[in-house]
C-alpha positions in Angstrom: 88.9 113.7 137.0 88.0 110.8 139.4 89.5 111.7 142.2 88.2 115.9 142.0 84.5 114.0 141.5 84.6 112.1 144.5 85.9 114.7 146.5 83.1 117.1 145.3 80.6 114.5 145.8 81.8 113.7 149.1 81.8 117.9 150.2 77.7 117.1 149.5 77.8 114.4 151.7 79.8 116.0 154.4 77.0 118.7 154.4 74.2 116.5 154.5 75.8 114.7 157.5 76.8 117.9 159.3 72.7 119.1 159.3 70.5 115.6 158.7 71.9 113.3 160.5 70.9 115.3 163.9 67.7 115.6 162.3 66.6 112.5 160.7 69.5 110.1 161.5 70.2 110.0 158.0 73.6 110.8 155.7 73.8 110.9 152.3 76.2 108.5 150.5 77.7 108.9 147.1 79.9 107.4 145.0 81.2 106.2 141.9 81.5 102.9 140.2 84.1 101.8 137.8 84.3 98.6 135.6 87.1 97.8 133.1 88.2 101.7 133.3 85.1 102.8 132.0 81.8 104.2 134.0 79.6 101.8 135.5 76.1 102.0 134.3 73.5 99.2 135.4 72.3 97.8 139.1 74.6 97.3 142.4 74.1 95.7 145.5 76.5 98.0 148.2 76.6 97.1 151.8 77.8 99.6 154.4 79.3 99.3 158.4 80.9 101.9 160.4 83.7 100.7 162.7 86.8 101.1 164.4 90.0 102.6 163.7 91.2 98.8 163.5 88.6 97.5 161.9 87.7 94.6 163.9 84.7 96.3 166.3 81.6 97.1 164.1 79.3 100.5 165.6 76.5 100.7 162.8 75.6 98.6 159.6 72.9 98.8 157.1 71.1 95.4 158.2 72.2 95.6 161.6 74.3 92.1 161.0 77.9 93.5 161.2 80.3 91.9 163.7 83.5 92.3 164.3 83.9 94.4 161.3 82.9 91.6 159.0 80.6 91.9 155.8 76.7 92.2 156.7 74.0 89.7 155.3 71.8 92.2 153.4 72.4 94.1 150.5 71.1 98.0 149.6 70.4 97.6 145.8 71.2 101.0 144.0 70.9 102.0 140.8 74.2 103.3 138.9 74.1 105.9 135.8 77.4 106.8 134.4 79.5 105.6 137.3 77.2 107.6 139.8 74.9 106.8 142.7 73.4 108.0 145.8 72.1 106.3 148.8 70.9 107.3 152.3 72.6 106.0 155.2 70.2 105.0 158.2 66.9 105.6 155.8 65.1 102.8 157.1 62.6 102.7 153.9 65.2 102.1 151.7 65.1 98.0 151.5 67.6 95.7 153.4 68.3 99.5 155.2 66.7 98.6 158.7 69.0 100.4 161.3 69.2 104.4 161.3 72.3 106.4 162.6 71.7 107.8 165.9 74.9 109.9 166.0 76.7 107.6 168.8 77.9 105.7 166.6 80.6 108.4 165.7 81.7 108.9 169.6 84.9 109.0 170.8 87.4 107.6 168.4 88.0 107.6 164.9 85.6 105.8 163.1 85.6 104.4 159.2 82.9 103.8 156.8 83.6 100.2 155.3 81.9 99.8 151.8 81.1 96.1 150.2 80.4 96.2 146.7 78.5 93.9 143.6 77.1 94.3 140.3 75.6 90.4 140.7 74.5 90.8 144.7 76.1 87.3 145.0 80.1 88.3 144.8 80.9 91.0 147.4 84.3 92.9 147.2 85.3 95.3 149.8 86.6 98.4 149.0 89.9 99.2 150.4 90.9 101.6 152.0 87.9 102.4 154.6 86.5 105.9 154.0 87.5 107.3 157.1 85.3 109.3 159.8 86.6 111.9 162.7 84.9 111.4 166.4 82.5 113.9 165.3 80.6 114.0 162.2 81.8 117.0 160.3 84.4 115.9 158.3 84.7 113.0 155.6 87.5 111.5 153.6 87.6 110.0 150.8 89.4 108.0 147.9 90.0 106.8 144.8 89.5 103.1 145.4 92.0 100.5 144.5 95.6 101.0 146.3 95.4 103.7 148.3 97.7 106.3 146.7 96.5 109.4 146.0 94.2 110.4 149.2 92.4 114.1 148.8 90.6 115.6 152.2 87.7 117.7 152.3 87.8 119.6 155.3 84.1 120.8 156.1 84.8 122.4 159.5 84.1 126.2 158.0 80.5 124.7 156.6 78.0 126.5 159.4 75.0 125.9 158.4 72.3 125.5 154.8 72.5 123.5 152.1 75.2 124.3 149.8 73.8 125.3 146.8 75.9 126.4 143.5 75.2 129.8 144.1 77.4 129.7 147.4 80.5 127.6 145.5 83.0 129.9 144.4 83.5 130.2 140.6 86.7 128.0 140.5 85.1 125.0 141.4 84.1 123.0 138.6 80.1 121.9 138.8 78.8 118.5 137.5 76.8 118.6 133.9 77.6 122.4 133.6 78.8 123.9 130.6 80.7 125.9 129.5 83.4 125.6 131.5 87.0 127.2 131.8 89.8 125.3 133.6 93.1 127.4 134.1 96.2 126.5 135.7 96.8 122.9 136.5 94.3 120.8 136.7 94.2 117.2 137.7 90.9 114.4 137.0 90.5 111.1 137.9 90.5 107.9 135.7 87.3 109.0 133.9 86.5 112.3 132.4 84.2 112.9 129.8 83.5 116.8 128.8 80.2 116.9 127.0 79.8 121.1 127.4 82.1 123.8 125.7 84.9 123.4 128.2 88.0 125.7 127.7 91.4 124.9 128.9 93.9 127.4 128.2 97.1 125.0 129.5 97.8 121.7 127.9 95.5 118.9 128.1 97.5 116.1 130.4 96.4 112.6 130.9 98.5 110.5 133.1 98.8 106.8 134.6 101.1 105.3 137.4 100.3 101.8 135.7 101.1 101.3 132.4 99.5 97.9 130.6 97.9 97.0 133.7 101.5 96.8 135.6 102.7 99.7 138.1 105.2 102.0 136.6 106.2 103.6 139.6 106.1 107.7 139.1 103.5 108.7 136.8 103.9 108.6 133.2 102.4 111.2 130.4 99.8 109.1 128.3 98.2 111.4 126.5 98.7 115.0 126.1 97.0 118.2 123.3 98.9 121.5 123.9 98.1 124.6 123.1 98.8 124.6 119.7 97.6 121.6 118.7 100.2 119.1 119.3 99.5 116.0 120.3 101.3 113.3 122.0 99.6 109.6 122.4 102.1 107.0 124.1 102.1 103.5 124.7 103.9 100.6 125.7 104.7 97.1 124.0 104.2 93.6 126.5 106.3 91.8 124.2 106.8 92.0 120.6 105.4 89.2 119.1 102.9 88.4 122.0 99.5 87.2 119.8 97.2 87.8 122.6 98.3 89.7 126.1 97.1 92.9 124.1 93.1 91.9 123.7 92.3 93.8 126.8 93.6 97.1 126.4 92.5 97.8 122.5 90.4 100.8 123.2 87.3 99.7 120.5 86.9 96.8 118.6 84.2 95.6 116.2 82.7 97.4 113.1 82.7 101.1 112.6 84.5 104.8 111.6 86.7 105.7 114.0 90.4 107.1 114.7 92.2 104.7 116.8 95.8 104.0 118.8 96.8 100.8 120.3 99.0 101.4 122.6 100.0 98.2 123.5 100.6 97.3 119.6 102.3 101.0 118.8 99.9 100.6 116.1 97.5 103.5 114.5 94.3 102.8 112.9 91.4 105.3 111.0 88.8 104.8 108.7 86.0 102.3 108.5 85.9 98.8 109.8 82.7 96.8 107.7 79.9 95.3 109.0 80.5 92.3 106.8 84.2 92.4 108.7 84.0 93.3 111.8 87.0 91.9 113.0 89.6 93.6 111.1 90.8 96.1 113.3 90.5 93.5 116.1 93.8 93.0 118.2 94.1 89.6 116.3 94.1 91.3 113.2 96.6 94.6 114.2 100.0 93.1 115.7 102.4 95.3 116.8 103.6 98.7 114.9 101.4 98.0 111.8 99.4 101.3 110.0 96.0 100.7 108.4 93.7 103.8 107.0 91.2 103.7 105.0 87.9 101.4 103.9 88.3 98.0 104.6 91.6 98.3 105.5 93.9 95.2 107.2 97.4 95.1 108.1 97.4 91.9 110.0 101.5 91.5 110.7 104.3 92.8 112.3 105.7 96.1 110.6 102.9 95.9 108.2 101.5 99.7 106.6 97.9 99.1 104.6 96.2 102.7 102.9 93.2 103.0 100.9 90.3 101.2 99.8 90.0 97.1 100.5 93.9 96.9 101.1 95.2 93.8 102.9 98.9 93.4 104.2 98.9 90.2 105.9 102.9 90.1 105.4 105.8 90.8 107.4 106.8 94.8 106.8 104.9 94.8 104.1 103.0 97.8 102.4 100.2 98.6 100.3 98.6 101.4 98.8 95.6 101.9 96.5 92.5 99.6 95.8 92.1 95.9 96.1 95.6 95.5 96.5 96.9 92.3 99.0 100.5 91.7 100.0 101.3 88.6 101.4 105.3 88.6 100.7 107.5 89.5 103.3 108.9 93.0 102.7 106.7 93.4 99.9 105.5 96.7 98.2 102.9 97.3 96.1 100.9 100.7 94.9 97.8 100.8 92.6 94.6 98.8 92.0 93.7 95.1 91.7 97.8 94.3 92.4 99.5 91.2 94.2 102.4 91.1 95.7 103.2 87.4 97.1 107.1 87.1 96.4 109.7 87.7 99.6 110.8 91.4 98.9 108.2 91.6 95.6 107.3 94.8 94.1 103.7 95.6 92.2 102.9 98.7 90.8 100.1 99.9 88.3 97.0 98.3 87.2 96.4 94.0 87.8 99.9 93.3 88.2 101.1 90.7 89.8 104.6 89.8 91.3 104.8 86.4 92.2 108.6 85.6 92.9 111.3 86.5 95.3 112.8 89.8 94.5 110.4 90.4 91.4 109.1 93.1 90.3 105.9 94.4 87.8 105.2 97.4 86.9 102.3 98.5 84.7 98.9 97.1 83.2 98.3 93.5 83.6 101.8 92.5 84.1 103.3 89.5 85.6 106.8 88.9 87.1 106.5 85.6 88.3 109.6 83.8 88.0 112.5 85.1 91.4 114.1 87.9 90.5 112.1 88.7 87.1 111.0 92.0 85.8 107.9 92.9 83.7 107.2 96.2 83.1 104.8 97.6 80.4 101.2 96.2 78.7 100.8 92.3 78.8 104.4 91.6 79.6 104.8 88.5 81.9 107.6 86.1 82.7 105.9 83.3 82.4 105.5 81.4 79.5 102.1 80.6 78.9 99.3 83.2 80.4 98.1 85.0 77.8 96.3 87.2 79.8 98.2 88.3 83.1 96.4 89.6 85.9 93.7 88.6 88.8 91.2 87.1 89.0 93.2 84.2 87.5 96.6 83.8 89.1 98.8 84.4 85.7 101.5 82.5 87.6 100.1 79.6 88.2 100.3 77.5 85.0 103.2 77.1 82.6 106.5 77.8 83.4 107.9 80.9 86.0 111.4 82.2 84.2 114.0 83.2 86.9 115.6 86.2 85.8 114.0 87.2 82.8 113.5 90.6 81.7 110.1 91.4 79.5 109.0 94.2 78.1 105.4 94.8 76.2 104.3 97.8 74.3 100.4 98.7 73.5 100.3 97.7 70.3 98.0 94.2 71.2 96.3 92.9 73.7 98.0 89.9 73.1 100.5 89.2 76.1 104.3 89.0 75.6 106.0 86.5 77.3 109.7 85.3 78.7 110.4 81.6 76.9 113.9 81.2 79.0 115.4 81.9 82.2 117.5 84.9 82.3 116.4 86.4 78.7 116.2 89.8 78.1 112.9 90.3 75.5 110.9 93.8 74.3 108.2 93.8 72.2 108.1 97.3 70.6 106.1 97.4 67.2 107.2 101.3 66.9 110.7 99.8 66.7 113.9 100.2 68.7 116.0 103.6 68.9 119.7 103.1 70.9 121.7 106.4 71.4 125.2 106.5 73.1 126.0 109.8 73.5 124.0 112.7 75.7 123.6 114.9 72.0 121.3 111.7 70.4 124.0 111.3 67.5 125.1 107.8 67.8 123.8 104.8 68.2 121.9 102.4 66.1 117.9 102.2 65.1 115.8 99.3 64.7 112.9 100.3 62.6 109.6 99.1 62.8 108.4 95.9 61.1 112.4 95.9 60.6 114.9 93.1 61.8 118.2 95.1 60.4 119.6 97.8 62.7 120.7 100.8 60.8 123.2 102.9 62.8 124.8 106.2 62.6 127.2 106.7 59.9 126.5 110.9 58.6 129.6 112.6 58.0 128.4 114.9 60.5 129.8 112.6 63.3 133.0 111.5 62.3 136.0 113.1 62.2 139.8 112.2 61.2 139.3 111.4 57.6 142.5 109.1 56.1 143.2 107.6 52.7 143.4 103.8 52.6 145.4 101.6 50.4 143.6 99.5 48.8 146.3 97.0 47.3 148.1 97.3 51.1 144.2 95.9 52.5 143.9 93.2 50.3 147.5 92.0 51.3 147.1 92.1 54.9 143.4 90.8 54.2 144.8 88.0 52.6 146.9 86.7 56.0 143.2 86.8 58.1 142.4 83.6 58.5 138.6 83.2 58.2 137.2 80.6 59.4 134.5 78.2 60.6 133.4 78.4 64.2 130.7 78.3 66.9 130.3 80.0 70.2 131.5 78.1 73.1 128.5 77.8 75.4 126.0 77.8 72.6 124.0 74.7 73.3 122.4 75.0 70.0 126.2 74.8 68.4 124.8 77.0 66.1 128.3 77.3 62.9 129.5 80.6 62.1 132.3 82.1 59.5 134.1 84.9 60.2 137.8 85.9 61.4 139.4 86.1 65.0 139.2 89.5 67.0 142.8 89.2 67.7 143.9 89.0 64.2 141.5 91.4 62.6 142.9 93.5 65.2 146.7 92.7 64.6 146.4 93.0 60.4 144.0 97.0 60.5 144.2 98.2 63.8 140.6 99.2 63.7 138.2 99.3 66.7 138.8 99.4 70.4 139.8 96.0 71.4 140.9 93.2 70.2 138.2 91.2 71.8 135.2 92.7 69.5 134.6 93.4 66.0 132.6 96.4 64.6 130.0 95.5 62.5 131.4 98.9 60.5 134.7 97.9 60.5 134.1 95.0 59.1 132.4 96.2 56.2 135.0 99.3 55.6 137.3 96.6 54.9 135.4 94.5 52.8 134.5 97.4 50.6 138.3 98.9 50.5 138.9 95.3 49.5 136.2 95.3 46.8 137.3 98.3 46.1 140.7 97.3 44.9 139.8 94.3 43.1 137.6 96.3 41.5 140.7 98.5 40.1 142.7 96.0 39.3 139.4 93.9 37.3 139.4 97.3 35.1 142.9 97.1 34.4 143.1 93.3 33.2 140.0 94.6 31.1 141.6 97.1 29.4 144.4 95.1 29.4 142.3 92.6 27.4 140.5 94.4 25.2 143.6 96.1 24.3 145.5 92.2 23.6 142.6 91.5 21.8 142.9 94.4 19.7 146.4 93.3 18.8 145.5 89.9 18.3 142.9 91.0 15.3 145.7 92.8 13.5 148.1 90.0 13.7 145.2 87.7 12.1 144.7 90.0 9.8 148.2 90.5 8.5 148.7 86.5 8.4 145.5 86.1 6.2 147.1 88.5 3.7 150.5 87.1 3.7 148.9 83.8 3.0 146.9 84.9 0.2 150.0 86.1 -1.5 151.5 83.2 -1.0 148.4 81.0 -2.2 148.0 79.2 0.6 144.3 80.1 0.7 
């Protein structure tokens, strides 16, 4: 839009030279003032000189102090509102404007306008290239200042005679603070465009740069583009991945406030609110490079980082957080919810006041607390470490007693008291409704724990078992007899705790029960204990009968030798 500005405002000034200056020996001058890329607005102190071709012979300046082309002493002081002024060239009671233009200073020859410009009046740059003039003064050139690419004519030459007012323009040409407006076709605009009206543009809105961070990139480059349908495509550009500071000067807002914003120089996207009381957060220092934040109060502060929500802060590496009041300060971390910390490389911390503290840990839940590396707590009040009663912020539940590495702790919701890991690599559940285990898709095996129980009772129904046998009872109590059973502890119990019980291998070798001959079922175990019981049980009834029937015979024989001996008088 800059350069189509200038040109129109220099078409206004090419009419006012074409009538006035035979007139009064005036010309109207305007032109635009940029700073930083955005539109000037403030006081400037311009000096002006008409020369040669070459430069180096002077014809007219404002103060009449010009030489050899050079700068003149005396300033014009203008006033500048949205990158736009106006002065009159040769109006002698304009201040420090003491010469007029007599026409011969455009004679034979090309001339130039040569423009020196300040927003202090003490530092003077001059603009480059000179505005050129033709030997007569009907035509004006002019560009966009800086390297002289990009040069538009106005050719006035058809102009005869008036002022041109907007009645006279044709309807194609866009007017200055008109709306609505509709631009077909392809339009170009300078650096700075702002569209305050109801402006239509039926062909995709283009916005493009030949310098890219500040540095030329040769042909130009699509920046910024809104089709017809919507789409949108914002580009940008990374300095150097890692740079801490060589982006500051192109983050287009900083400060507090609700806005939508991209970085290009980051490849970073923020939207949302930035607080008073924070005003920095969505500074450059505070973005790096490809990081997300949306939200209220939202900071993802380093490289990689994604932060959504409400008070979210991922100061980490890749890290990401979602929810409210959640921080992430481990590397590759991830945590979803409210009130959660994630500080552990590669932590996870999901739910409600969770908190996972070690490497590769993870907590999921209310008020959980993996702490020790690679520890999981998952549940209400379950934390690996052995001494917080009470897991969760504001008190780091990680910081007292000790963190178990690998433990696995589960609470239920039957307390508030917390449930807690008491070694490294234990598995532990707390479940006061009591334990179900099933082993087969139909829910038919497996074993229960019951509440308030500590003896599993496992499935045994008829209904699941098939391949019914006799067993010989006598044959179980003989091979039963060659198992030797004996005393025994686990080798690397440190407790040494003594046990009593047969070998796998030979419990194996004597029934042939189970499916290895590394384990023992608990079942088999007691089948053959009870087969065995069973059979001593048989053969205790026949030595009874056995007995009673002896002692039955042994009554009759007493009584038949106390007879014979009373015969005999022996009594």
């Amino acid at each position: 839009m800059r350069k189509h500005t200038k040109a129109l405002l220099a078409l206004v000034a090419v009419l006012a030279l074409a009538q006035v200056l035979h007139a009064a020996g005036v010309v109207s001058y305007q032109g635009r003032i940029d700073v930083g890329g955005s539109a000037y607005t403030g006081t400037a102190y311009v000096k002006f000189a008409v020369v040669d071709q070459a430069g180096t012979t002077s014809y007219w300046s404002n103060d009449g102090t010009s030489a050899g082309g050079g700068e003149p002493t005396a300033a014009v002081q203008v006033s500048v509102s949205g990158g736009l002024f106006e002065v009159l060239l040769g109006d002698t009671t304009v201040p420090n404007m003491t010469v007029p233009l007599t026409g011969a200073e455009f004679g034979a020859g090309d001339r130039s306008l040569r423009v020196w410009l300040s927003t202090d009046n003490v530092t003077f740059t001059q603009m480059v290239p000179d505005r050129r003039l033709a030997s007569a003064p009907t035509a004006l050139q002019t560009v966009q200042s800086g390297d002289g690419s990009g040069i538009t004519n106005i050719n006035a030459s058809q102009i005869t005679s008036g002022t041109l007012d907007d009645a006279r323009l044709s309807a194609n040409v866009a007017l200055l603070n008109r709306s609505p407006q509709g631009f077909t076709g392809q339009n170009r605009f300078g650096d700075t465009a702002t569209f305050a009206g109801n402006e239509t543009f039926q062909t995709p809105i283009v916005a493009t740069s030949t310098k890219i961070g500040g540095t030329p990139s040769g042909p130009e480059t699509t920046v910024f583009k809104v089709d017809r349908s919507g789409g949108l495509l914002a580009t940008g550009f990374v300095q150097d991945v890692g740079n801490t500071t060589g982006c500051a000067a192109y983050i287009p807002a900083t400060g507090a406030g609700t806005r939508l914003m991209w970085h290009p120089c980051r490849g970073s996207l923020r939207f949302g609110r930035v607080p008073v009381g924070a005003p920095t957060a969505w500074d450059d220092a505070n973005m790096d490079d490809f990081t997300f934040a949306g939200g209220n109060q939202v900071i993802a502060s380093n490289y990689g980082a994604f932060a959504y929500g409400d008070q979210v802060t991922v100061s980490s590496t890749v890290g990401v957080g979602f929810g409210s009041g959640v921080t992430v300060s481990g590397t590759a971390g991830f945590s979803a919810g409210a009130s959660n910390v994630c500080s552990g490389f590669a932590c996870t911390a999901i739910g409600y006041t969770t908190t996972a503290g070690g490497q590769g840990s993870v907590a999921l839940g209310y008020r959980t607390a993996a702490c020790g590396d690679y520890s999981v707590a998952i549940g209400y009040r379950a934390s690996t470490n052995s001494t917080v009663a009470s897991p969760g912020p504001p008190v780091n539940p990680c910081s007292a007693g000790t963190n178990h590495t690998g433990a696995f702790v589960f609470g239920d919701e039957s307390t508030t008291t917390s449930f807690n890991a008491v070694a490294d690599n234990e598995f532990a559940a707390r479940a006061a409704g009591g334990f179900r285990f099933r082993t087969n898709a139909a829910l038919t095996t497996g074993c229960n724990l019951p509440a308030g129980s500590g003896v599993f009772s496992c499935a045994s129904t008829r209904e699941v078992k098939e391949n019914f046998a006799e067993v010989d009872g006598e044959e179980v109590l003989g091979k039963l007899a060659s198992v030797p059973v004996v005393r025994w502890s686990y080798i690397g119990d440190e407790s040494r705790a003594a046990h009593l019980g047969p070998m796998a291998e030979d419990f194996k070798a004597a029934f042939d029960l189970g499916d290895s001959d590394k384990t023992i079922g608990v079942q088999d175990l007691s089948g053959v204990a009870l087969v065995a019981a069973q059979a001593l049980e048989k053969r205790t009834r026949a030595m009874v009968e056995e007995n009673a029937r002896l002692k039955s015979e042994n009554r009759e024989l007493e009584e038949r030798l106390a007879r014979i001996e009373e015969r005999l008088g022996l009594r």
